[in-house]
N, CA, C and O atoms as a MOPAC input file, in Angstrom:
PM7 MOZYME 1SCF
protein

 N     74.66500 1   193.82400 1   167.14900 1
 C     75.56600 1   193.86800 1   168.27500 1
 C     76.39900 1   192.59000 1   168.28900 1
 O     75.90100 1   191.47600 1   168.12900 1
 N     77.72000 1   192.82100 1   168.49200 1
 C     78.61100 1   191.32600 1   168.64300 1
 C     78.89700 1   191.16800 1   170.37600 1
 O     79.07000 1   191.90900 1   171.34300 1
 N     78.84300 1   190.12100 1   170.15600 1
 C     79.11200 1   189.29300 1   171.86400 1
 C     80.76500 1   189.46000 1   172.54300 1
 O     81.76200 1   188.79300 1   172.26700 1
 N     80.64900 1   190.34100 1   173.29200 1
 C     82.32600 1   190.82500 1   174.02300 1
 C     83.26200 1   189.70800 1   174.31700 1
 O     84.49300 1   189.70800 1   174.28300 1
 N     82.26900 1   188.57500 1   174.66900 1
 C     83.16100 1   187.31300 1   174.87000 1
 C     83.54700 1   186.99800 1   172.97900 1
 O     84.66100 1   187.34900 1   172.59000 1
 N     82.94200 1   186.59900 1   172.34900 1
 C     83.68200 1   186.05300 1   171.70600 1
 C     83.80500 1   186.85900 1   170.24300 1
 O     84.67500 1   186.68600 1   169.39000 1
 N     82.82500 1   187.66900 1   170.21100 1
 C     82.68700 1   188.52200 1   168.82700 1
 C     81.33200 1   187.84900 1   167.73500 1
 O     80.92400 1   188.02900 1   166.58800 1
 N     81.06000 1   187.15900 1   168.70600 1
 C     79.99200 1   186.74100 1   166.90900 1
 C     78.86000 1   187.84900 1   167.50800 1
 O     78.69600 1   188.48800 1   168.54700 1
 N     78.03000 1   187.64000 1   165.90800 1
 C     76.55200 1   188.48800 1   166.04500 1
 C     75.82000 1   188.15500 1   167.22300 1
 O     75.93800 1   187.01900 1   167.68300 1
 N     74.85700 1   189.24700 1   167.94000 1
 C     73.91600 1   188.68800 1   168.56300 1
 C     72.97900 1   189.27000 1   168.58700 1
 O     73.15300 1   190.38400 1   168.09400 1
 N     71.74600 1   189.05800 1   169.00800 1
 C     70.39900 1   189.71300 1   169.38800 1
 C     70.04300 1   189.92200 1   170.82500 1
 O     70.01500 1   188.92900 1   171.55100 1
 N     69.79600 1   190.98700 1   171.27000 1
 C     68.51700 1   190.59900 1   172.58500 1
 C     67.63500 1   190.52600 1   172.39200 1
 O     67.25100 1   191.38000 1   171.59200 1
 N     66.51300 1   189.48800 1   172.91000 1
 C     65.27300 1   189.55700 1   172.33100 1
 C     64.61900 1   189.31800 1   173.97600 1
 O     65.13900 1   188.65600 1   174.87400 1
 N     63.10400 1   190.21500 1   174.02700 1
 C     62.20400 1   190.06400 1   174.77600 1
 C     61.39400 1   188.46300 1   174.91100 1
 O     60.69400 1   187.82100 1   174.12800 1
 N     61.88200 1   188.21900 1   176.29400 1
 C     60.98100 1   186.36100 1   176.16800 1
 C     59.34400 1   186.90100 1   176.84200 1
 O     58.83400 1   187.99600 1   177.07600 1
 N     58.90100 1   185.41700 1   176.98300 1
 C     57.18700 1   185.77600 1   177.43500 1
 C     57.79600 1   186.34400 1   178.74800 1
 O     57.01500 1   187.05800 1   179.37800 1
 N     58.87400 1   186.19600 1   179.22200 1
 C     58.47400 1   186.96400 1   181.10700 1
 C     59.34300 1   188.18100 1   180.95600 1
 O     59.95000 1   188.73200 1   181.87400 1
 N     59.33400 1   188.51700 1   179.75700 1
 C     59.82700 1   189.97600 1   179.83900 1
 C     61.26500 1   190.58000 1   180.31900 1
 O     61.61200 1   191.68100 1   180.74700 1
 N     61.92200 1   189.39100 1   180.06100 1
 C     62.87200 1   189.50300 1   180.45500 1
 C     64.07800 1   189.60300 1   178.84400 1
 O     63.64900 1   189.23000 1   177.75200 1
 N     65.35800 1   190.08400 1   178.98800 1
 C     65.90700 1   190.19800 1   177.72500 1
 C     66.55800 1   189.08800 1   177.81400 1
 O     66.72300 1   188.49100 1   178.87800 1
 N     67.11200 1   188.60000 1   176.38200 1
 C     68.07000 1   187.21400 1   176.38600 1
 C     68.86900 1   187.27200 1   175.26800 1
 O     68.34800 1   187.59900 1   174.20100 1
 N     70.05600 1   187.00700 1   175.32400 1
 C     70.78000 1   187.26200 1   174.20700 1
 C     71.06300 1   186.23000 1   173.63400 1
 O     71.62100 1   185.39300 1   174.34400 1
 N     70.80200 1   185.83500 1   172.08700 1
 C     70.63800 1   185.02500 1   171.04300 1
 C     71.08100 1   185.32500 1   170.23200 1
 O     71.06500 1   186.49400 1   169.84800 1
 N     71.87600 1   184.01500 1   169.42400 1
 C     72.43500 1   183.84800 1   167.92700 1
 C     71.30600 1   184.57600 1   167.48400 1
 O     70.13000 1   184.69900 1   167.82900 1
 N     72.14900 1   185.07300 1   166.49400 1
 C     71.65500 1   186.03700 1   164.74000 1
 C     71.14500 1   185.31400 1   164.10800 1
 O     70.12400 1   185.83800 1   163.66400 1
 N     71.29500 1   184.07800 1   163.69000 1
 C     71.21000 1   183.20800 1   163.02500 1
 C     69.96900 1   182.19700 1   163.36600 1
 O     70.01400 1   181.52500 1   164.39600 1
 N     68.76000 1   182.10500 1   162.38700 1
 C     68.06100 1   181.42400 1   163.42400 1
 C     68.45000 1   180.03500 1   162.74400 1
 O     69.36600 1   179.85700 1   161.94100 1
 N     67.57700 1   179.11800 1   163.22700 1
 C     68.01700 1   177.57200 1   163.23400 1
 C     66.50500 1   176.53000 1   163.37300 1
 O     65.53500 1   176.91800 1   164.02500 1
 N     66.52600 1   175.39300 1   162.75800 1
 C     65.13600 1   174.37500 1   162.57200 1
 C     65.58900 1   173.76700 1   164.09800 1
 O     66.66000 1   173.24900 1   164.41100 1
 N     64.34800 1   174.02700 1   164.95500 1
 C     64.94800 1   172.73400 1   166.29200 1
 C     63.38900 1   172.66300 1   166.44400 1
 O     62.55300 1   173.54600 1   166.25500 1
 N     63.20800 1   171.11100 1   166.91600 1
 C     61.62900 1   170.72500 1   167.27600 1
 C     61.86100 1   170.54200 1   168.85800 1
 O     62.91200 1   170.22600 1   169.41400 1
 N     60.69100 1   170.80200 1   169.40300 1
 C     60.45700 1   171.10700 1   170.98400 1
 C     60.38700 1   169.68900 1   171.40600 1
 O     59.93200 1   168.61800 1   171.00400 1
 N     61.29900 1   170.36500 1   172.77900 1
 C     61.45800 1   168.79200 1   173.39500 1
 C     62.18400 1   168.61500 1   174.97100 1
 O     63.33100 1   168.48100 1   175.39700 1
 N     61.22900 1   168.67200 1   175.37400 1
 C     61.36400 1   169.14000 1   176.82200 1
 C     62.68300 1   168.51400 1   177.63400 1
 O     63.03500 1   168.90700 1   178.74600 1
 N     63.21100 1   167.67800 1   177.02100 1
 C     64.25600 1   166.76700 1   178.20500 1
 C     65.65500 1   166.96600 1   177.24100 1
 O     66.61600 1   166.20200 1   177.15100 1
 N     65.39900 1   168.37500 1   176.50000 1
 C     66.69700 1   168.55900 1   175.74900 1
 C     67.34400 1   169.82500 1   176.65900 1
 O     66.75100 1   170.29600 1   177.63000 1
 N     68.45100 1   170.22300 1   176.26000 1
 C     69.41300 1   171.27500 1   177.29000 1
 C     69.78500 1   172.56400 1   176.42400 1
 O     70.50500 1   173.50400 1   176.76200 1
 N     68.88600 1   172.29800 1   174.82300 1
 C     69.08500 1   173.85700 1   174.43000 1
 C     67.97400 1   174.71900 1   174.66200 1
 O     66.95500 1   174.04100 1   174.78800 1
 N     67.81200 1   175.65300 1   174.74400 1
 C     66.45700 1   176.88700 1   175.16300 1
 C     66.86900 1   177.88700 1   173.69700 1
 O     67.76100 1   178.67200 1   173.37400 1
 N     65.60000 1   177.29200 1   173.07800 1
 C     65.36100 1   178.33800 1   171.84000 1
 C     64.24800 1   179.39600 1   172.23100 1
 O     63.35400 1   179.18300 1   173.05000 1
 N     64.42500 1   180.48800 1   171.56900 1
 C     63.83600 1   181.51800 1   171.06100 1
 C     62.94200 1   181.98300 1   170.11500 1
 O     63.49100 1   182.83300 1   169.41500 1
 N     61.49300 1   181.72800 1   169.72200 1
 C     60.94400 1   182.65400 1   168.71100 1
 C     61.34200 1   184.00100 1   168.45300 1
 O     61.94400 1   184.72400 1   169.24600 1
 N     60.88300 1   184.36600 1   167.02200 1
 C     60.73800 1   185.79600 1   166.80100 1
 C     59.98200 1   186.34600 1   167.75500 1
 O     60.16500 1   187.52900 1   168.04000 1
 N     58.83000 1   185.45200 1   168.52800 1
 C     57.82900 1   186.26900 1   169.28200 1
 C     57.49300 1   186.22000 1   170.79600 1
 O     56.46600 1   186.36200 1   171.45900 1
 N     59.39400 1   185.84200 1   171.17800 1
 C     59.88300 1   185.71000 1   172.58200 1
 C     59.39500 1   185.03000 1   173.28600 1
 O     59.22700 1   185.38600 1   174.45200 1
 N     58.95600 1   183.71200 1   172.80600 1
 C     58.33500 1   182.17000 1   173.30600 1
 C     59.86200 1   181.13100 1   173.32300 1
 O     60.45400 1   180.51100 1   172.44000 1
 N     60.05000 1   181.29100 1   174.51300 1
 C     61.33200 1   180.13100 1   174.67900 1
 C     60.93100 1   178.55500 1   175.19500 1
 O     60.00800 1   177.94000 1   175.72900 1
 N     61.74800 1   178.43700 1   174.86700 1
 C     61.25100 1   176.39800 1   175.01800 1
 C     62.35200 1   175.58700 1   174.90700 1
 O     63.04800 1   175.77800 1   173.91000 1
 N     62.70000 1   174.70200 1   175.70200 1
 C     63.26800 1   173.60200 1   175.15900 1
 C     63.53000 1   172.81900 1   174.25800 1
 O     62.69800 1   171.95400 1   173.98500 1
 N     64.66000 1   172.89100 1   173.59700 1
 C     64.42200 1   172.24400 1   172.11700 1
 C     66.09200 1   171.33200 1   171.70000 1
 O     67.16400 1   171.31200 1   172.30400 1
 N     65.66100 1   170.70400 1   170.47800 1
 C     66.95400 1   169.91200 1   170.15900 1
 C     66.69700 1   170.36500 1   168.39100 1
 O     65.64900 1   170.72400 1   167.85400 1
 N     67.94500 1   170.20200 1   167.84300 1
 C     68.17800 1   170.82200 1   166.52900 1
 C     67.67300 1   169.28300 1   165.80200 1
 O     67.89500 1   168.08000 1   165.94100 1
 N     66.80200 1   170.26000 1   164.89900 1
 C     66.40000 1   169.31100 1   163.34500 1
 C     66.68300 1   169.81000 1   161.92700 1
 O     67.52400 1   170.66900 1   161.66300 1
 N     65.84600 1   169.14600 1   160.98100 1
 C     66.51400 1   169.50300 1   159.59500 1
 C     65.51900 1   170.33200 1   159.00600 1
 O     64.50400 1   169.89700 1   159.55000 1
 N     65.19500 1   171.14500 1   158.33100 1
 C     64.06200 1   171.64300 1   157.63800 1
 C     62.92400 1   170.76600 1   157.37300 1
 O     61.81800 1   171.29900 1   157.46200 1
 N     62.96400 1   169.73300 1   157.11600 1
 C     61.55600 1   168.53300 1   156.92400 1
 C     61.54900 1   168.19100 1   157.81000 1
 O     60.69600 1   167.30400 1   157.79200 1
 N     62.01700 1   168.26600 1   158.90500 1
 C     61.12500 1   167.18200 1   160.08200 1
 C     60.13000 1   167.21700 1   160.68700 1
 O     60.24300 1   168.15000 1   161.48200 1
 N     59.36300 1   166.83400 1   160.77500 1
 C     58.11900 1   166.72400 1   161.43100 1
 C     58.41700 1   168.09000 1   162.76400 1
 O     59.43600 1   168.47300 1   163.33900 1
 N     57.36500 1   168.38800 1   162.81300 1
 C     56.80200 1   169.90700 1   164.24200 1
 C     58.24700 1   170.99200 1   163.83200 1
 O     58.14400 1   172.08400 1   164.39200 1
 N     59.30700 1   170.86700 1   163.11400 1
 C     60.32700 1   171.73900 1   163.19400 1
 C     60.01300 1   172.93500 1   162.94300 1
 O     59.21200 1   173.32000 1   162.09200 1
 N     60.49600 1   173.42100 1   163.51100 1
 C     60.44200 1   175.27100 1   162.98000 1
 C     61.50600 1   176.04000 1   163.61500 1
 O     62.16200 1   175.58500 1   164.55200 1
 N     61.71600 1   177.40900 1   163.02900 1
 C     62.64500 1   178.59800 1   162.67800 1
 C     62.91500 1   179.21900 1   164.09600 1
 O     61.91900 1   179.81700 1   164.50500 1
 N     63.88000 1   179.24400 1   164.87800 1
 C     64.35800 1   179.51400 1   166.14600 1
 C     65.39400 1   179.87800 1   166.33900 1
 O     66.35700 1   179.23200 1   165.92400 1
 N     65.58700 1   181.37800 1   167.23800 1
 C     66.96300 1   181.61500 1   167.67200 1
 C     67.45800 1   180.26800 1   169.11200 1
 O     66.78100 1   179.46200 1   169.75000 1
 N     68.71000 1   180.56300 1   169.10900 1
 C     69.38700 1   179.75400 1   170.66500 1
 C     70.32300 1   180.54000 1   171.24100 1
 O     71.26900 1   181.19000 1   170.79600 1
 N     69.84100 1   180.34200 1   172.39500 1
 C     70.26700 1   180.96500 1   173.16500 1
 C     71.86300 1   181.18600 1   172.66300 1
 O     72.55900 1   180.35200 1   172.08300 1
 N     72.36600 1   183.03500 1   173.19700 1
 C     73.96200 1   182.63100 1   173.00600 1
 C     74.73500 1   182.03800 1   173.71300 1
 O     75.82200 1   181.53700 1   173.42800 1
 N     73.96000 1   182.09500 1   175.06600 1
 C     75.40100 1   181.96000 1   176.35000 1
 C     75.44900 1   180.47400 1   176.36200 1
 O     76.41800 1   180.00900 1   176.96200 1
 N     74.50400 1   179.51100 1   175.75800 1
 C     74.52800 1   178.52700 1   175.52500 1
 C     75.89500 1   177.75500 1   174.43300 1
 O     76.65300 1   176.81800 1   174.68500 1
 N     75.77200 1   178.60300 1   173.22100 1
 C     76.43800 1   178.67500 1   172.44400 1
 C     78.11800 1   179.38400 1   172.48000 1
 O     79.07400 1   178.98900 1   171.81300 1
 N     78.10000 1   180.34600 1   173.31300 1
 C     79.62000 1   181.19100 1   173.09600 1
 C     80.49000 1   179.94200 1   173.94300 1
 O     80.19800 1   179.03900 1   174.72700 1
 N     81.45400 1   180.35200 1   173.43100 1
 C     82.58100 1   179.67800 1   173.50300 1
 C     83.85500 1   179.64100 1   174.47800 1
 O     84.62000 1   178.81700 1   174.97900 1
 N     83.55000 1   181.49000 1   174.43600 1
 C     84.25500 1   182.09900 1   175.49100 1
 C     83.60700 1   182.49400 1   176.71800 1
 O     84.39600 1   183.04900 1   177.48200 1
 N     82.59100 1   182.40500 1   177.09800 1
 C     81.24000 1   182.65300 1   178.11700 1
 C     80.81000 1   181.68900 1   179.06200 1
 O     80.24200 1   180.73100 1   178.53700 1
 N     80.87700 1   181.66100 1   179.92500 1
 C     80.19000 1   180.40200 1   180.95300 1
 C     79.80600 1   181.50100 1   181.58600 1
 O     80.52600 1   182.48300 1   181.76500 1
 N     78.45400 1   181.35900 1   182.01500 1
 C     77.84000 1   182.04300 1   183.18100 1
 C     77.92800 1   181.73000 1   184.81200 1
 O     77.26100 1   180.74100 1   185.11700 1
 N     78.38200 1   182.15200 1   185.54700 1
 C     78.78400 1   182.15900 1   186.78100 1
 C     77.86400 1   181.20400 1   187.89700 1
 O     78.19700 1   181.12100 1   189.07900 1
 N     76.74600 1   180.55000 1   187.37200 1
 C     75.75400 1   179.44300 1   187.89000 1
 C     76.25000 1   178.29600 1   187.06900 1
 O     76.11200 1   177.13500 1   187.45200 1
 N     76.82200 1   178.61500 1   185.94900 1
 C     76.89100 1   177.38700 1   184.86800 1
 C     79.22100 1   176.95900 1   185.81900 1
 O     79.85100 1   175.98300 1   186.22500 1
 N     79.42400 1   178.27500 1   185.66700 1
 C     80.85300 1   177.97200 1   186.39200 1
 C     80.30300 1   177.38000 1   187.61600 1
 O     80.39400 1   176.15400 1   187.53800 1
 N     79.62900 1   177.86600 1   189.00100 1
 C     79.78400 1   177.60500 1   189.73400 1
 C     79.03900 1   175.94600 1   190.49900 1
 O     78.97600 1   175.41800 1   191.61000 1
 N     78.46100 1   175.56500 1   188.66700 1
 C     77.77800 1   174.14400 1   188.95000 1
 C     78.86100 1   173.64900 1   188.51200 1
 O     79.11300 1   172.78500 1   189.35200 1
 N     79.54500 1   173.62800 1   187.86700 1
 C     80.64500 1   172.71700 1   187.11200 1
 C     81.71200 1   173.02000 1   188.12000 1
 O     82.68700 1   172.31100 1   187.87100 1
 N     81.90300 1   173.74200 1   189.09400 1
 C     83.16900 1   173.37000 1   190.27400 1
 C     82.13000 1   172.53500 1   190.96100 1
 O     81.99200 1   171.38100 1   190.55800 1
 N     81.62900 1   172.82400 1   191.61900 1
 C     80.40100 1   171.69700 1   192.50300 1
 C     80.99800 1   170.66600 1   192.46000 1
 O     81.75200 1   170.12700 1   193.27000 1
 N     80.51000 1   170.27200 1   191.09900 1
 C     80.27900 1   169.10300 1   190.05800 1
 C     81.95900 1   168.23900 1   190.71500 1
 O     82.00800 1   167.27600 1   191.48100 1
 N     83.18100 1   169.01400 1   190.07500 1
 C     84.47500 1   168.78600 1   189.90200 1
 C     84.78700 1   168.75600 1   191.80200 1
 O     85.42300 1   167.83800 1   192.31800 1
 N     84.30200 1   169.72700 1   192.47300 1
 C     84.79500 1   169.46200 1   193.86400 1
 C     84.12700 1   167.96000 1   194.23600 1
 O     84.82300 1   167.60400 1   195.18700 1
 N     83.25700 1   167.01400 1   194.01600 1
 C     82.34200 1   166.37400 1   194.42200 1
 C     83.08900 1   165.06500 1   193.90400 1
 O     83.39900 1   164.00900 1   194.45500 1
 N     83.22400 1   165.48700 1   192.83300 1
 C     84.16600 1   164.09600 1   192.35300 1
 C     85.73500 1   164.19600 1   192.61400 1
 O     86.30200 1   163.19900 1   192.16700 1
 N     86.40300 1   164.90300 1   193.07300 1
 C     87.68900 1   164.68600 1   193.90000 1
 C     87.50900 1   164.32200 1   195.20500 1
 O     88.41700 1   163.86300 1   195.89800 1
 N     86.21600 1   164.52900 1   195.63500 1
 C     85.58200 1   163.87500 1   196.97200 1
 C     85.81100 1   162.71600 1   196.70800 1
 O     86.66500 1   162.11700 1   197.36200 1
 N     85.23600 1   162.19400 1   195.85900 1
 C     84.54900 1   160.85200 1   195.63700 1
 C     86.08800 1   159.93500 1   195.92800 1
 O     86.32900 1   159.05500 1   196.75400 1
 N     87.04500 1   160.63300 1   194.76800 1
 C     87.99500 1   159.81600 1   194.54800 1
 C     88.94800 1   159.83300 1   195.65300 1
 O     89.72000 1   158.88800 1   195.81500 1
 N     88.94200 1   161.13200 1   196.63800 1
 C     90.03100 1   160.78200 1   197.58500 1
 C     89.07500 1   159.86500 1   198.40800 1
 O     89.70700 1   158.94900 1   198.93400 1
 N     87.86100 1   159.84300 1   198.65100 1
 C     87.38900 1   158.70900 1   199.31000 1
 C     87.52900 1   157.27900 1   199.10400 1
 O     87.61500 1   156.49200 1   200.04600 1
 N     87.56000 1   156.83400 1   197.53400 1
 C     87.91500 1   155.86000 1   196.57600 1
 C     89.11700 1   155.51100 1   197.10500 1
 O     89.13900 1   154.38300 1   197.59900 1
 N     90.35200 1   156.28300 1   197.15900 1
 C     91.95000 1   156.07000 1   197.65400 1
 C     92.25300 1   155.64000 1   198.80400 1
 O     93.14800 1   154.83800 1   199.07000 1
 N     91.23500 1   156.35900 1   199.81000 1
 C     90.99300 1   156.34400 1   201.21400 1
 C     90.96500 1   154.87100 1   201.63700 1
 O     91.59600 1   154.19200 1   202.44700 1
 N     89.76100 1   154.60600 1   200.57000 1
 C     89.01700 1   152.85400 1   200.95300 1
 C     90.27600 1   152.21400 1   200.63000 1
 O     90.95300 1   151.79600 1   201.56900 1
 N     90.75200 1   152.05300 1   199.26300 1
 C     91.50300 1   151.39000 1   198.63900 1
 C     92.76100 1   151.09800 1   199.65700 1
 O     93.14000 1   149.93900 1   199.82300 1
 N     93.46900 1   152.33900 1   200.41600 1
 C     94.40300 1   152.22300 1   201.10900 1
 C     94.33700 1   151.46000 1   201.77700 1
 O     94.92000 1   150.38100 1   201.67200 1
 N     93.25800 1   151.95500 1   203.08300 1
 C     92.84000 1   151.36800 1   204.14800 1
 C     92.73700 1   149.52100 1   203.84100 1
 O     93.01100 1   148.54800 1   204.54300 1
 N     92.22500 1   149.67600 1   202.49300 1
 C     92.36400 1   147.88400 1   202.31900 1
 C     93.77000 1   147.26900 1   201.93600 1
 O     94.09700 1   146.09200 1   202.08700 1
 N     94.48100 1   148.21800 1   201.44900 1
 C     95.71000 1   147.75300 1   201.38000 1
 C     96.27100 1   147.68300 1   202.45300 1
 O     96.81300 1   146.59800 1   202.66200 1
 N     96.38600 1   148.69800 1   203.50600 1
 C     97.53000 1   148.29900 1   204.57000 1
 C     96.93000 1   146.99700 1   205.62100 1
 O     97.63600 1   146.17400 1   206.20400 1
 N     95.28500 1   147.10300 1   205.66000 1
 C     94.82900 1   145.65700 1   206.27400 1
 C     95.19500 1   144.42100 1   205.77500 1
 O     95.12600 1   143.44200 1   206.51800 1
 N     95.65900 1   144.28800 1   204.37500 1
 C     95.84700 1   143.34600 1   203.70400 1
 C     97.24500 1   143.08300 1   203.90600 1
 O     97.52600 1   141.89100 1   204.03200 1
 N     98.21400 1   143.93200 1   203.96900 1
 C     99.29900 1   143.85800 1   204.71100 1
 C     99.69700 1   143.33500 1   205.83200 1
 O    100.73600 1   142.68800 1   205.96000 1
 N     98.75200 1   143.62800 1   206.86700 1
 C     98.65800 1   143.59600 1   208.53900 1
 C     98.60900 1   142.36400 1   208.30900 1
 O     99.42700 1   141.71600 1   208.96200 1
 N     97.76500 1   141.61400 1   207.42100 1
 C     96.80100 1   140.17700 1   207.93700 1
 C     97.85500 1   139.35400 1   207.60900 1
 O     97.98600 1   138.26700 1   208.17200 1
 N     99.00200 1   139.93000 1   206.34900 1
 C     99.91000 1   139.02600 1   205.63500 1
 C    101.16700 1   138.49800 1   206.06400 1
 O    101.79300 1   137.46300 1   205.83300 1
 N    101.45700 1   140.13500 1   207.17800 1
 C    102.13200 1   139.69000 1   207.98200 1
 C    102.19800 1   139.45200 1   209.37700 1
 O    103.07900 1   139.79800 1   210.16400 1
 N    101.32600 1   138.92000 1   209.55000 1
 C    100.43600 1   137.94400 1   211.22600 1
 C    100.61600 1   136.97000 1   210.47100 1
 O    101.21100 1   136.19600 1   211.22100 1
 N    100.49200 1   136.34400 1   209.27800 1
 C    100.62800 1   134.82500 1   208.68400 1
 C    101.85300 1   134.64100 1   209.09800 1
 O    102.18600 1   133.91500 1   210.03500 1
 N    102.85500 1   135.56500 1   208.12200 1
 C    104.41800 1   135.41600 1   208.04900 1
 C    105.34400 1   135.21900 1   209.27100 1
 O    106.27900 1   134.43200 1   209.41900 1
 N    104.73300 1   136.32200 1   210.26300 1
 C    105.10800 1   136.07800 1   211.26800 1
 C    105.01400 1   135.36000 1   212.63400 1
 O    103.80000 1   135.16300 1   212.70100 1
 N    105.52100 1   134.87500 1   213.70400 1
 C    104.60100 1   134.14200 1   214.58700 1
 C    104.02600 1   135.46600 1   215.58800 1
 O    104.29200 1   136.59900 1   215.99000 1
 N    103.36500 1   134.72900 1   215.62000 1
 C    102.78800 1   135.78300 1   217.19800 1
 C    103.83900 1   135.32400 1   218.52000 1
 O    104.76000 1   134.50700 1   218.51500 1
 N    103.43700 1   135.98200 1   219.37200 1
 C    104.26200 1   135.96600 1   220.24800 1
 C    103.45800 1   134.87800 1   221.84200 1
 O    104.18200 1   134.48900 1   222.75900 1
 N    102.38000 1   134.67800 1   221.81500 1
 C    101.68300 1   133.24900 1   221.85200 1
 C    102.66600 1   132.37100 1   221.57800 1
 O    103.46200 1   131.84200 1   222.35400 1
 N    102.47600 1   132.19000 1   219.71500 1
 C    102.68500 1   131.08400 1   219.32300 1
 C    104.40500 1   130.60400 1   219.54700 1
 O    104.87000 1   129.48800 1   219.31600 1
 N    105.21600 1   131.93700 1   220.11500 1
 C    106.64400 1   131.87400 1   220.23000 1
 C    106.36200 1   131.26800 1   221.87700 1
 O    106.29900 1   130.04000 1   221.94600 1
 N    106.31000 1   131.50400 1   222.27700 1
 C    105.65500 1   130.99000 1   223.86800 1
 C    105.57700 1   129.72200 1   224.37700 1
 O    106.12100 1   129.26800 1   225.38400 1
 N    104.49700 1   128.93700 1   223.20600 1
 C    104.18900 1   127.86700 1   223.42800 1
 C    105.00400 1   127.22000 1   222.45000 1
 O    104.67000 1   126.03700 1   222.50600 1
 N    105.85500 1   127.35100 1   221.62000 1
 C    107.10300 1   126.63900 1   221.08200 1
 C    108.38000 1   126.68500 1   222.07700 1
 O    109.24800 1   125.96400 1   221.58500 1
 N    108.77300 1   127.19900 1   223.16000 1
 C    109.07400 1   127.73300 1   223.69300 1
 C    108.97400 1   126.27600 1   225.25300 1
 O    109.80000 1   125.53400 1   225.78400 1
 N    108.17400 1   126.41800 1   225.34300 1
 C    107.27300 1   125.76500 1   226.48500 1
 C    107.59500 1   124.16000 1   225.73200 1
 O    108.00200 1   123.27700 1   226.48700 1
 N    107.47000 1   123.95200 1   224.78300 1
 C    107.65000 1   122.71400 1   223.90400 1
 C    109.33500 1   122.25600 1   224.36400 1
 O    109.87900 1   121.19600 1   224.67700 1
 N    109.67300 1   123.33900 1   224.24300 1
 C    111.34300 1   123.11400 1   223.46800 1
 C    111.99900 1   122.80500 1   224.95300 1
 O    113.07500 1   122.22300 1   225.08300 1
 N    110.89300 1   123.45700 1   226.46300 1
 C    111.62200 1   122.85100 1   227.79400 1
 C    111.11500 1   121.60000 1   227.76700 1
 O    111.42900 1   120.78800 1   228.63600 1

C-alpha cells in the first residue's frame, strides 16, 4: 500500500495494544532509547522509542518507523495543533517582548524630556528670582 500523502510504500502493522500503525516498508538498525522522538516498530508489533544506528552497534536491531513520523506531506492534527500552540505562544511572548520594550522606550523619553525641559515649578521660581 502507498501513503496518499506522499506516495511512498507503507505497512500497517498490529502494535502490543492492538492497535494498527502505519510504517515505512523499509526496515532500519535503531537501538532503544527512551528520551529519543522516533517510535519504531518490530515485525512482532513491539513499539519503542528509539534513535537510528549502524548495523554493528551495540543492542541495534531491525525496525520499522513509524510513517507519520517520517511523511513529508502528513502532520497529524495533534502534531498540527501542538505546533500552532507552540507558534501562538511565542507571538505572545514577543508582542509582550515589544510591549516591555516600548513601554521602556516612551518612559525613557518622558524622563529625557523633564531633563530638557523646565518644569513649571522650576519656571516659577526663576520667575520669583527675576522680581
Amino acid at each position: 500500500m502507498n501513503c496518499t500523502k506522499c506516495g511512498k510504500r507503507i505497512l500497517f502493522m498490529k502494535t502490543q495494544n492492538d492497535r494498527t500503525m502505519p510504517v515505512d516498508e523499509q526496515m532500519v538498525y535503531v537501538v532503544p532509547d527512551d528520551s529519543a522522538r522516533l517510535l519504531a516498530v518490530t515485525h512482532t508489533g513491539y513499539s519503542f522509542h528509539a534513535r537510528l544506528a549502524n548495523a554493528g552497534d551495540k543492542d541495534a536491531r531491525k525496525a520499522h518507523l513509524t510513517h507519520w513520523a517520517n511523511c513529508k506531506k502528513h502532520t497529524p492534527n495533534h502534531v498540527q495543533a501542538a505546533r500552532d500552540e507552540y507558534d501562538r505562544r511565542q507571538e505572545e511572548v514577543i508582542d509582550n517582548k515589544l510591549a516591555f520594550q516600548r513601554k521602556r522606550y516612551e518612559e525613557a523619553r518622558r524622563i529625557e524630556r523633564q531633563k530638557r525641559e523646565p518644569s513649571e515649578v522650576a519656571e516659577q521660581i526663576s520667575l520669583l528670582h527675576f522680581l
